[in-house]
C-alpha positions as CSV (number, residue, x, y, z in Angstrom):
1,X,-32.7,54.7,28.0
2,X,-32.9,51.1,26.8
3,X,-35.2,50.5,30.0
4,X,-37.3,53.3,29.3
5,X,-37.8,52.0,25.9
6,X,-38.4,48.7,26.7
7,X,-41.0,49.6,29.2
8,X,-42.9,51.9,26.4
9,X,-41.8,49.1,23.8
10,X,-44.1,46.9,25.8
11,X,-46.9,48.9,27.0
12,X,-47.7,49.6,23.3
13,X,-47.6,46.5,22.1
14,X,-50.2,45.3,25.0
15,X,-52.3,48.6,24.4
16,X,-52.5,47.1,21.0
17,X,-53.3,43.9,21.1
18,X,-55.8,44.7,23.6
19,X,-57.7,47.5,21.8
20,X,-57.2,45.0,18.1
21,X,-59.2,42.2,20.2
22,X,-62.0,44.8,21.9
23,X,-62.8,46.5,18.2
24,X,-62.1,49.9,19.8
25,X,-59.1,52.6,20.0
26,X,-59.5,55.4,22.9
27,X,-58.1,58.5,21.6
28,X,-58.1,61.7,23.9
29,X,-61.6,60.7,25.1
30,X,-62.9,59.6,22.2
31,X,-64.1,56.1,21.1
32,X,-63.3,54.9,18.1
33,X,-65.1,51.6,17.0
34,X,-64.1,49.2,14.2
35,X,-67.3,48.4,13.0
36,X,-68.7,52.0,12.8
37,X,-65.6,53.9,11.8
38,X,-63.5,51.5,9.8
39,X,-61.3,53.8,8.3
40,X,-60.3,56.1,11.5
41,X,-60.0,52.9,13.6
42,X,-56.6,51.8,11.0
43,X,-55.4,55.2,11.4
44,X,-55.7,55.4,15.0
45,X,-54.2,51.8,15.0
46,X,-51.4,52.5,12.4
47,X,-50.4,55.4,14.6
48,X,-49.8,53.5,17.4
49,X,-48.2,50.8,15.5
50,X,-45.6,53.0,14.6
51,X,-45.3,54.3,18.2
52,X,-44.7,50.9,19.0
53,X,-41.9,50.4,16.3
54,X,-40.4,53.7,16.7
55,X,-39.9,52.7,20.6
56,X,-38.7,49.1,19.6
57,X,-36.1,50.2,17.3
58,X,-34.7,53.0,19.7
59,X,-34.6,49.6,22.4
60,X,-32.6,47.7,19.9
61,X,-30.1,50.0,19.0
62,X,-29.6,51.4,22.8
63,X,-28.8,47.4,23.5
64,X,-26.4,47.5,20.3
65,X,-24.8,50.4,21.6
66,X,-24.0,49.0,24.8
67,X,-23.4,45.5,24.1
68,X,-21.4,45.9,21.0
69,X,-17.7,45.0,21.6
70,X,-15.2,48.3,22.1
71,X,-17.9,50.0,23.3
């Protein structure tokens, strides 16, 4: 589990710096562009923000769980 988070852990957080620098978030094949749709383009961002979180936090507790001593 902490592999499969750590592999989704950082495919979001490339996904998101990538789409932060183009200006655009690709949504279920739709665009979204910062410049035209400022407000959807923070929600569609946000969202995958906390994806990103959500997958980091599961990746630190499943390395707690199995590094923590008299486990």
């Amino acid at each position: 589990m902490a592999g499969v988070s750590l592999v989704a852990s950082a495919f979001f957080s490339i996904w998101l710096i990538f789409c932060w620098f183009a200006g655009s978030v690709s949504i279920r094949c739709a665009t979204i562009e910062r410049r035209f749709e400022p407000r959807t383009y923070q929600l569609a961002m946000l969202g995958f923000l906390i994806i990103d979180l959500a997958f980091l936090a599961s990746l630190i507790l499943n390395l707690y769980g199995s590094h923590r001593p008299g486990a």
